[in-house]
C-alpha positions as CSV (number, residue, x, y, z in Angstrom):
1,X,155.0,97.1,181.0
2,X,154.1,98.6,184.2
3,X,157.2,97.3,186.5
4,X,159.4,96.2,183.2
5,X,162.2,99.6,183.6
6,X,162.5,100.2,180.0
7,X,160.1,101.0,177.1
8,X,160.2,100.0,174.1
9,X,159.3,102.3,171.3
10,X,157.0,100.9,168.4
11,X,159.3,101.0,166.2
12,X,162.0,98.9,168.1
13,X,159.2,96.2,168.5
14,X,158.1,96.2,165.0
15,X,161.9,95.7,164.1
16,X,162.4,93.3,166.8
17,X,159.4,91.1,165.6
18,X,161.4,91.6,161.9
19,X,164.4,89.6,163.5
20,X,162.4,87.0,165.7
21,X,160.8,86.0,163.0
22,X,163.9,85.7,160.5
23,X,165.6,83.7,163.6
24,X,162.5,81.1,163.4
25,X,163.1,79.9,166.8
26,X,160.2,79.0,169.5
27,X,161.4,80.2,172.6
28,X,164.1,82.9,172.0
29,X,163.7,85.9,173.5
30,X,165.3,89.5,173.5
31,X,168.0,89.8,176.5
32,X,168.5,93.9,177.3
33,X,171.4,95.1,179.8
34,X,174.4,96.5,180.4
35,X,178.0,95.2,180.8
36,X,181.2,96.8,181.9
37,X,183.1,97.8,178.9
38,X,182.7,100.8,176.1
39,X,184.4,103.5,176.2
40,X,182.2,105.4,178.7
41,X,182.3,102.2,181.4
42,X,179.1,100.6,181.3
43,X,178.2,99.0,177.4
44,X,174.5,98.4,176.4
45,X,173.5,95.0,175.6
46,X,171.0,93.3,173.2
47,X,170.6,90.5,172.1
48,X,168.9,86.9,171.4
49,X,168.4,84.9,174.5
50,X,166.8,81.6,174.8
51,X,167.0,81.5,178.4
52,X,165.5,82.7,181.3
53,X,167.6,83.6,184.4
54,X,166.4,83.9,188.1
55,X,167.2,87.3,188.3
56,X,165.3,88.1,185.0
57,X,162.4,91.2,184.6
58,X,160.2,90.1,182.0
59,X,157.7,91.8,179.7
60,X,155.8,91.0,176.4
61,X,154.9,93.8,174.3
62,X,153.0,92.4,171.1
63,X,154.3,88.6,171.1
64,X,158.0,89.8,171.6
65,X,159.5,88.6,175.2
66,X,161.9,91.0,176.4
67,X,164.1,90.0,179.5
68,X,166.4,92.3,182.0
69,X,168.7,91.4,184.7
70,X,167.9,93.0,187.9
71,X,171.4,94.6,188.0
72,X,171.1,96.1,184.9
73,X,167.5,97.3,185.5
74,X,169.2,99.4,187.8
75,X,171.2,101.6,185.4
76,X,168.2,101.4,182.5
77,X,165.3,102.0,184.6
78,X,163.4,104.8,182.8
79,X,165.2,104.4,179.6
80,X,163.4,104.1,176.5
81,X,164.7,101.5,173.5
82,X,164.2,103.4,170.1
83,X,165.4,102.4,166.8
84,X,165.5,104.2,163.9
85,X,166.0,103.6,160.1
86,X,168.5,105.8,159.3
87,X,171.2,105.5,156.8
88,X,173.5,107.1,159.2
89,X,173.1,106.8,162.4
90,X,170.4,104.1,162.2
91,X,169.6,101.4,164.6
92,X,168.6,100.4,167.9
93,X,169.5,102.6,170.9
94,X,168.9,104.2,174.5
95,X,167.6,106.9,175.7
96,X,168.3,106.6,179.2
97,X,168.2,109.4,181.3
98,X,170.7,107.9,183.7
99,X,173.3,108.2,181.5
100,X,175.8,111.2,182.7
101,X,178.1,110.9,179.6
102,X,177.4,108.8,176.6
103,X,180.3,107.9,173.9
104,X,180.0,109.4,170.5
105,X,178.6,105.8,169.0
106,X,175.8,105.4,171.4
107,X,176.9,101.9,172.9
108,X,178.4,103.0,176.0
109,X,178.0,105.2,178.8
110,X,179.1,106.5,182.6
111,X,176.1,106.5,185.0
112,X,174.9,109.3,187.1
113,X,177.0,109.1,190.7
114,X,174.3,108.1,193.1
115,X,176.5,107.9,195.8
């Protein structure tokens, strides 16, 4: 995953294989980004793809295909996809180190001013 901007922890694969294979589908992919939205401006986004895009970054990482849009790559590059089994507080999420300010829930947040 040398030029792919985001790692993916072992965990998040192993539970990302868990879902591919429930979905049964050839082809489909997992689609990682950002969008604006959330409460802090900028939303995280994952999800089942099945298509590529021109603009895509690509990786495999044990049989999963994981896809980013260049833009997006931009705001997560560095960031590290974890997910955790917790009761409370459980699930999939970023640790991205461009983040200045992240909401309370984890799925939003307001990048670091480059400018």
């Amino acid at each position: 995953m040398s030029d792919f901007p985001i790692s993916i922890s072992r965990e998040a694969i192993a539970q990302l294989t868990k879902i591919l294979a429930r979905k049964g589908s050839e082809g489909t992919l997992i689609r990682l980004g950002v969008k604006g939205g959330g409460c802090s401006g900028l939303e995280y986004v994952l999800r089942l793809d099945d298509r590529r895009l021109p603009e895509d970054l690509e990786t495999t990482v044990d049989g999963v295909t994981i896809v980013c849009d260049a833009k997006s790559a931009t705001y997560l590059q560095g960031s590290t996809l974890v997910y955790t089994g917790n009761l409370i507080g459980g699930g999939f999420s970023f640790e991205n180190p461009n983040a200045k300010r992240s909401c309370g829930c984890g799925t939003s947040f307001t990048p670091i001013d480059r400018g």
